[in-house]
C-alpha positions as CSV (number, residue, x, y, z in Angstrom):
1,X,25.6,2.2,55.0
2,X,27.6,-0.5,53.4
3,X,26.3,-3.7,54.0
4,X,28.4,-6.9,55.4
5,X,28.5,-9.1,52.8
6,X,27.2,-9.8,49.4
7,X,24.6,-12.2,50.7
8,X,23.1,-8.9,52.7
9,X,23.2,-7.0,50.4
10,X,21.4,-9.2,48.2
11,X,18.6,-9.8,50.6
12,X,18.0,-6.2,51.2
13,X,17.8,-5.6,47.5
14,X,15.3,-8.3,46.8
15,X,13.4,-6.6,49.9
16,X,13.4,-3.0,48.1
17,X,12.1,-5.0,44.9
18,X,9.3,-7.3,46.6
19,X,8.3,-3.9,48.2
20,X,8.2,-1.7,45.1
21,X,6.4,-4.3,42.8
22,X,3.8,-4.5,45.6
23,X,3.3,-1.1,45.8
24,X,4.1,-1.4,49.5
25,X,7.0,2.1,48.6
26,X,4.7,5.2,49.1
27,X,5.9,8.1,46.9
28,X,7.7,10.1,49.5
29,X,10.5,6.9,50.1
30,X,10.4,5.9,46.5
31,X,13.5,7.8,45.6
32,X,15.2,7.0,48.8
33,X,14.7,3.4,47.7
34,X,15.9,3.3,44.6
35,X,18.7,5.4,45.3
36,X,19.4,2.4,47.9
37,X,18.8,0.0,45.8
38,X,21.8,1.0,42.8
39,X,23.8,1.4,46.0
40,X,23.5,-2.1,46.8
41,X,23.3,-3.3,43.0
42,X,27.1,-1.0,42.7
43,X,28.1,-3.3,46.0
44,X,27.0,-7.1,44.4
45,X,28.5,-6.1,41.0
46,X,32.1,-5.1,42.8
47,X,32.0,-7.9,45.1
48,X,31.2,-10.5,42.2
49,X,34.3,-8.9,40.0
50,X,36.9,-8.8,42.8
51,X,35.7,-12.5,43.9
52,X,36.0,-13.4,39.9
53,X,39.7,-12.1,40.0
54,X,40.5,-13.5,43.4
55,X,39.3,-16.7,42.0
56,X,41.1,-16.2,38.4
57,X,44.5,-15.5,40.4
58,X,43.8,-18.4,42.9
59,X,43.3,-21.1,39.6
60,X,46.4,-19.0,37.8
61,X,48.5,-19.7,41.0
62,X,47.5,-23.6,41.5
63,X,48.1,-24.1,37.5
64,X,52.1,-22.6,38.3
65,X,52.8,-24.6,40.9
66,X,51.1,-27.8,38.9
67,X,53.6,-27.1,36.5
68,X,56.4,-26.6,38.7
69,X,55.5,-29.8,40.0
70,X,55.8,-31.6,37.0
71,X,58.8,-30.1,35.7
């Protein structure tokens, strides 16, 4: 399941961790969780570089058309 949004998916993630460090993950769902948890980790990492490039092209676009302005 793909989660919503990066804010989501970072809750859940910190859920799977809080769970795991207290021991609270019986053996039987262990894999299950971790393999959820890269999932999620695979969604915040893509989410974080297309929101850095949609942020570089956004500050790229507002520098042209300062210099357009200018000209």
């Amino acid at each position: 399941m793909v989660p919503e949004s990066y804010s989501l998916a970072f809750e859940e993630l910190q859920r799977i961790v809080s769970e795991m460090e207290r021991g609270d993950i019986g053996i039987d769902e262990l894999a299950v969780n971790v393999k959820r948890a890269s999932e999620l980790i695979q969604f915040c990492r893509n989410k974080l570089k297309t929101t850095e490039l949609d942020v570089a092209e956004i500050l790229k676009q507002l520098e042209a058309e300062g210099d357009g302005a200018s000209a």
